[in-house]
C-alpha positions as CSV (number, residue, x, y, z in Angstrom):
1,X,-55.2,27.1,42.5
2,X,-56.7,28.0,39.4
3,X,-58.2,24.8,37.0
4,X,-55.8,25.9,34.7
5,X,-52.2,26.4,37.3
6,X,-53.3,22.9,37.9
7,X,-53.2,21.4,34.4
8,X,-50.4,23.5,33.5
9,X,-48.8,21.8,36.9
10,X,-50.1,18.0,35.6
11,X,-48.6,18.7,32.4
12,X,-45.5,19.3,33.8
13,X,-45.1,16.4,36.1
14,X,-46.0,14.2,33.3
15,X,-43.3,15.6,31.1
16,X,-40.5,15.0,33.5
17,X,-41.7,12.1,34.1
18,X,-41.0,10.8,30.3
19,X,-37.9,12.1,30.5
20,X,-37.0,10.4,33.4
21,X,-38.3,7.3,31.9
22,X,-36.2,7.9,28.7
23,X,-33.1,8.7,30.1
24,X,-33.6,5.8,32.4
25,X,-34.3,3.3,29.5
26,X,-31.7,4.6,27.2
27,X,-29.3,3.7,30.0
28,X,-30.7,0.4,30.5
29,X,-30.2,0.0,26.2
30,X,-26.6,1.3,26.4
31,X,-25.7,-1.4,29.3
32,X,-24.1,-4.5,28.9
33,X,-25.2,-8.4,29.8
34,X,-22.7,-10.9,30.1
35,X,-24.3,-14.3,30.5
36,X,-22.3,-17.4,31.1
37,X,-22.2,-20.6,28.6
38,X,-23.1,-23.5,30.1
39,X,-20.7,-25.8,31.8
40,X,-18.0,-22.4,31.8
41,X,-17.8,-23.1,28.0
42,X,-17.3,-19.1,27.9
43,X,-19.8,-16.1,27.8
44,X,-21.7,-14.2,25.8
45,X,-22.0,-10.4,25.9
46,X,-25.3,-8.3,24.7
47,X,-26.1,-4.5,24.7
48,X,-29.4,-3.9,26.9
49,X,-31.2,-3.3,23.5
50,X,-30.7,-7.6,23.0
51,X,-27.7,-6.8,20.5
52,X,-25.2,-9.0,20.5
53,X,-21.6,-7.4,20.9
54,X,-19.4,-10.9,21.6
55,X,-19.2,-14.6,22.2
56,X,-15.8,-15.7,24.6
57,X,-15.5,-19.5,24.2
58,X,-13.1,-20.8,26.8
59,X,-10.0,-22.5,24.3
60,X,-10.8,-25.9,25.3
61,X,-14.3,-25.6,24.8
62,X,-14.7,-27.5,21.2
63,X,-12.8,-30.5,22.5
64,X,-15.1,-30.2,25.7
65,X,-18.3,-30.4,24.2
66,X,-17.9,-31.2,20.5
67,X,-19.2,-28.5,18.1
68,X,-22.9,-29.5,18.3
69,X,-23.8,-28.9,21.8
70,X,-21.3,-26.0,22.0
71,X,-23.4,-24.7,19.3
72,X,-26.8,-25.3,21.0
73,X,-25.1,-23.9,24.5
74,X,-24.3,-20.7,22.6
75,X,-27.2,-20.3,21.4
76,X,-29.0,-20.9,24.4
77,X,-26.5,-18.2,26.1
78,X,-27.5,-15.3,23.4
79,X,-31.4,-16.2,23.9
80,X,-30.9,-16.2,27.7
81,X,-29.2,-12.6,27.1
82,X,-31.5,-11.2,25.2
83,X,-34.1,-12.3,27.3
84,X,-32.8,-10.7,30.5
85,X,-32.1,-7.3,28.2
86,X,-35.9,-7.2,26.9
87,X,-36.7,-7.8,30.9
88,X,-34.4,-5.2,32.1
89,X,-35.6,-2.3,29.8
90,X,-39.5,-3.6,30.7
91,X,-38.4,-3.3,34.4
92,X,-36.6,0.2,33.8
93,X,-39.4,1.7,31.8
94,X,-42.2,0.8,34.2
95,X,-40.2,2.0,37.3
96,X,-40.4,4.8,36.2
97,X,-44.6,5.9,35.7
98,X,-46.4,9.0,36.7
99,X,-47.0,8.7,40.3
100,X,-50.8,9.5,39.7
């Protein structure tokens, strides 16, 4: 093969590569992540970009915790979330390099 066939041929493989890549990490960005609230206070729900689309509180919640610590367990929820969605598009994009 000709230096040339074989770039063209490199070339190629590294393009479908990146689109495999991107169609694999715009999948892992339009997922969903549904973590749970500490002591089943509820869950919160986050698009794999780290968005946050809701927060469930179980009804009883407020009068289980008090609003302080159901506020810090909330928060804790949505950083947890956003923390496994930044992990899962890392994971998803580098899965995904050029086998050279």
């Amino acid at each position: 093969m000709k230096a040339n066939d074989q770039l063209y041929a490199y070339v190629q493989e590294i393009e479908a590569d990146l689109r495999r890549t991107k169609a694999t990490v715009r999948e892992a960005i339009q997922a969903r992540l549904t973590v749970p609230i500490g002591g089943a206070l509820g869950t919160v729900t986050v698009t794999g970009a780290g968005a946050l689309v809701s927060v469930d509180l179980s009804p009883k919640a407020p009068w289980m915790v008090g609003a302080g610590k159901l506020a810090a367990e909330v928060t804790r929820a949505i950083q947890e979330a956003e923390q496994r969605a930044r992990a899962s598009r890392l994971a998803a994009a580098a899965g995904h390099g050029s086998t050279r």
